[in-house]
C-alpha positions in Angstrom: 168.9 -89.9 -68.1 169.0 -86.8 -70.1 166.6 -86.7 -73.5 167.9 -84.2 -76.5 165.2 -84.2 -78.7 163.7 -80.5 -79.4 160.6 -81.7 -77.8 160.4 -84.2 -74.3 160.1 -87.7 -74.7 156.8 -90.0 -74.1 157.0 -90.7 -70.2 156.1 -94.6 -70.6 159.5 -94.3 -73.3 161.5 -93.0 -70.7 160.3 -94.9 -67.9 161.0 -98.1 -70.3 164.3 -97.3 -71.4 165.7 -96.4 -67.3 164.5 -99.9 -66.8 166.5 -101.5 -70.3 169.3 -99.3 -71.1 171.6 -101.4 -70.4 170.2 -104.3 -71.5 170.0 -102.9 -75.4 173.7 -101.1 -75.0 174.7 -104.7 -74.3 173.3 -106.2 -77.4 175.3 -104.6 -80.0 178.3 -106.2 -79.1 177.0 -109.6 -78.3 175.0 -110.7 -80.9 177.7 -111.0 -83.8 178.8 -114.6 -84.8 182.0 -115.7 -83.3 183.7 -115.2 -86.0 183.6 -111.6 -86.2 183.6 -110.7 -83.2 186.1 -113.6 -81.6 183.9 -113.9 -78.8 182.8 -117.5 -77.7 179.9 -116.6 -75.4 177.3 -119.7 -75.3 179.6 -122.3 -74.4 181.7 -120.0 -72.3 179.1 -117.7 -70.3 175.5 -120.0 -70.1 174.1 -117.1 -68.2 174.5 -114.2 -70.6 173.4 -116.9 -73.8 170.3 -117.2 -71.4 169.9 -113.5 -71.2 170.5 -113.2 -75.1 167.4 -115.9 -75.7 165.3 -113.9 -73.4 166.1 -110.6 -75.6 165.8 -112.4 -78.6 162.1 -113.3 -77.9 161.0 -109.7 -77.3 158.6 -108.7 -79.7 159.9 -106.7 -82.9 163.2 -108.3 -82.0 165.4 -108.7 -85.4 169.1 -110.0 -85.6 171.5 -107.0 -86.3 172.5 -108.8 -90.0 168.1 -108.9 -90.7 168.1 -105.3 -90.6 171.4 -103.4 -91.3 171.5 -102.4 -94.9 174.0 -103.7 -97.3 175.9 -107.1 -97.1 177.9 -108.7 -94.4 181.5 -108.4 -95.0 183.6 -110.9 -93.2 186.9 -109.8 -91.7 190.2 -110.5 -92.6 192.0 -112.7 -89.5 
């Protein structure tokens, strides 16, 4: 993994992120309501709800509607 801040990242960051990369790329697309994002995954996939409960409980952890600014907008089906 390649850093491009002007100076080197924090080795226990980098070390962290090798380990969850792909775990946070993931959770942009799976934690929008079904009806945005058409995706039924609890009753569908049981193991990826599971892993979405386990990222949930991390610490600092916040919904993506908690914390983007500005209202939701629901789309037009």
């Amino acid at each position: 993994m390649k850093a491009f801040g002007a100076t080197a990242p924090e080795p226990a960051v980098m070390a962290w992120l090798r380990e969850s990369i792909a775990d946070i790329s993931m959770c942009g697309y799976l934690f929008y309501p079904v009806d945005e994002s058409g995706y039924e995954i609890a009753g569908r996939f049981p193991h990826v709800q599971a892993w979405l409960e386990r990222v949930r409980a991390i610490p600092g952890w916040a919904d993506p509607y908690d914390i983007l600014p500005g209202e939701r907008i629901l789309p037009r089906w």
